[in-house]
N, C-alpha and C positions, 0 to 999 in steps of 0.2 A: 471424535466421530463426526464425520463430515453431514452437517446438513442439507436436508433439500426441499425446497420449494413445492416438490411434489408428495412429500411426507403428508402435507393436511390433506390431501385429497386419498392418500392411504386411509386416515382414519375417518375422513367424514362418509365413503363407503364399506367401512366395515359397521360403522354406528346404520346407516342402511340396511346393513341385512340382518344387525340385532333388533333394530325396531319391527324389521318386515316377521322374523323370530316370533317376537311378543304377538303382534297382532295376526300370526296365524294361531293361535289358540283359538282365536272368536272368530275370523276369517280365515278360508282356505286361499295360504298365500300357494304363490306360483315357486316354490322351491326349488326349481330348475333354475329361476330366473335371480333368487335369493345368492345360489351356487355359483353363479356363474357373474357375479358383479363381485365377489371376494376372490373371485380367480381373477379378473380383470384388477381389483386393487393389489394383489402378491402381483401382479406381471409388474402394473405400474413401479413398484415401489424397487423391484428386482432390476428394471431398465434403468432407473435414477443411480442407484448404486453402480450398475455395469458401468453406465457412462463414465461417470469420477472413480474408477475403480483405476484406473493409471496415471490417477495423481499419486501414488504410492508406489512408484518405481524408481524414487532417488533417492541416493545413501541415507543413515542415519548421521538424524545431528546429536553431535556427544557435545553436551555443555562444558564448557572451558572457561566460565566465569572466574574472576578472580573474590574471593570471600573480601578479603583483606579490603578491598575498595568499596566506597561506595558507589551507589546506585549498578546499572546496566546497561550493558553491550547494543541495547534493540531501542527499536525507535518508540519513542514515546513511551509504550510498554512495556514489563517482560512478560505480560501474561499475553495468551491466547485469546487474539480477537477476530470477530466472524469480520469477513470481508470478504471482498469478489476477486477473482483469477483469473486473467486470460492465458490459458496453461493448452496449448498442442493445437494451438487454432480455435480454440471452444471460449465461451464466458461457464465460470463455475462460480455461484453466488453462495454465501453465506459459508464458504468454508474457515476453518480457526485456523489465522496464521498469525505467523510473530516474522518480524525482520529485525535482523543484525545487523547493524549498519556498519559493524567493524570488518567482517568477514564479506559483507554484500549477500547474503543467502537467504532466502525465505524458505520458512517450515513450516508444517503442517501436523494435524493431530492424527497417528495409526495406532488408532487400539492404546491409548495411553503412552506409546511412545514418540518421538518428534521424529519428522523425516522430510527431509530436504527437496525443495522442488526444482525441477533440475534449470538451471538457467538457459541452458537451449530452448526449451518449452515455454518459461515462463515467459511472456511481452510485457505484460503489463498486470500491476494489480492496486486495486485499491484500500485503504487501512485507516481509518480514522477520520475519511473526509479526503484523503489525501490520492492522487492519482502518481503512481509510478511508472515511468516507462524505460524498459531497459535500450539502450543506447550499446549501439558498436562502435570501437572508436575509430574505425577503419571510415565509418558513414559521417561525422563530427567535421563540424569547420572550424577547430581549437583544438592546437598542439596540446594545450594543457590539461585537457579531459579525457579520462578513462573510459575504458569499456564498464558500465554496469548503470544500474537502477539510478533514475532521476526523479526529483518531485518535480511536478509541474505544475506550478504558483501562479502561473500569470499567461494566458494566450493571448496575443494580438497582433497587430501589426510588429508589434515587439515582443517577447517573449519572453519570462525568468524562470531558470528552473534552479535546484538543489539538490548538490551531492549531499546528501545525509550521513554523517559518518561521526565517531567518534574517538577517542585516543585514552588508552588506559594510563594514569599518570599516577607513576608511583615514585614516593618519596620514605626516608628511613626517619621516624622519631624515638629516641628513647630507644632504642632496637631494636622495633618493632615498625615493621614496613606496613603503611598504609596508602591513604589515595584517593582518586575515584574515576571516574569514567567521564572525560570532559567533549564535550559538544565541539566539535572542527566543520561545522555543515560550511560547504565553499557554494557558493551562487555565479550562475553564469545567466547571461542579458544577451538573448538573439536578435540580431539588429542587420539587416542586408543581407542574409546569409550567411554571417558570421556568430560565434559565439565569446561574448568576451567574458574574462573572469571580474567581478567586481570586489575588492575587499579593502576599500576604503571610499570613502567621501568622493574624493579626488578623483578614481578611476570610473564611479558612478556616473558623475558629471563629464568625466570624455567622454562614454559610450554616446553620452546627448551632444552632441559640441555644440550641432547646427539648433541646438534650444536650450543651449547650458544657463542664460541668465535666468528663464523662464522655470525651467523647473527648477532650478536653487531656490527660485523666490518663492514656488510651490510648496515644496519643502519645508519651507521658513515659516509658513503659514499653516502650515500643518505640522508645525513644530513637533516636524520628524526627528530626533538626533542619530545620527548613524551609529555612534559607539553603542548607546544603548538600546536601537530598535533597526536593528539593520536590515531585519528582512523584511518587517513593515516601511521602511524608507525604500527599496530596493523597489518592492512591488507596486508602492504609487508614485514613484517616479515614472516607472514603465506606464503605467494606468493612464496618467498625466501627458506623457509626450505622447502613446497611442489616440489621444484625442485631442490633440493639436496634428496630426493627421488628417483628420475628417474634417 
């Protein structure tokens, strides 16, 4: 059930016209005026709904998880968490959605079943802290990037964002096929209007050239290591050379 912002003000004037209720027993309340502010909360609460009422016009999503593996398909979560949508031109706050980062799809909750928000619609949405923006790759100044949903990690002069994705990796032991669901998120560094992909050390430090010794030595001092903190190394390298700018 999608919520809304304007829900509390549904009940904080229906508790109004219960208290105005009680105190006309000792007091002649104005009952016309009691009537008429619980008609004005059913409008409010009817217009919140109309508005988001066509976030529920894309297909259903039919779960296709695999048992056999561990973990899941979706980011961070599998459960349904409230976050914001910019869905058909509009912001929609507090609605429960999940992303899939294998498929690229975000869903939402109708009536206890999951239902898909259509990607033409969807621009932008945010999930955990996290801001997504979907990306056409027709607009992209990088052969290597798709059309779909990006994080954006890092704005400035420079830029990092993340494909989010994952990769179902299944293997046979003993006869019995297992696995799990392994992390592939790719990082791309917007630099002059270009987007580069960075997935190593080495490719990090081109995107810098004109400040390659500076930020390795940054780096070294912030005893970043790539292999095992890559996107903390990713995003203050960018941080780093953005303020050797200024």
């Amino acid at each position: 059930m999608i919520k809304s912002k304007l829900l509390p003000v549904l009940f904080c004037l229906l508790l109004l016209g219960a208290a105005g209720t009680v105190r006309a027993q000792v007091v002649q309340a104005d009952t016309a005026f009691l009537q008429s502010a619980k008609s004005a909360a059913v409008a409010v609460y009817k217009q919140a709904v109309g508005r988001q009422a066509h976030l529920f016009n894309g297909p259903s999503y039919v779960e296709y998880r695999k048992p056999q593996l561990q973990g899941h398909p979706f980011f961070e979560t599998d459960k349904l968490t409230e976050g914001d949508v910019y869905y058909d031109g509009a912001w929609f706050r507090q609605v429960p959605i999940r992303y899939d980062v294998i498929t690229d799809e975000v869903m939402t909750d109708n009536g206890g079943a999951l239902q898909k928000l259509l990607p033409g619609k969807l621009a932008s949405f945010i999930l955990n802290g996290h801001t997504f923006v979907r990306f056409e790759r027709d607009s992209l100044a990088g052969g290597s990037m798709q059309t779909g949903y990006y994080d954006l990690l890092f704005m400035d002069t420079v830029s990092v964002i993340a494909k989010r994705s994952k990769l179902a990796q299944e293997r046979v032991e003993r006869g019995q096929v297992t696995g799990e669901y392994e992390v592939t998120d790719k990082y791309y560094i917007w630099k002059a209007g270009t987007y580069y992909q960075v997935n190593s050390k080495g490719t990090l430090l081109d995107v810098f050239q004109d400040k390659k010794k500076q930020v390795r030595k940054h780096l070294q001092a912030k005893k970043l290591r790539f292999n095992k903190q890559k996107e903390e190394a990713i995003i203050e390298a960018a941080r780093f050379y953005a303020s050797l700018q200024k």
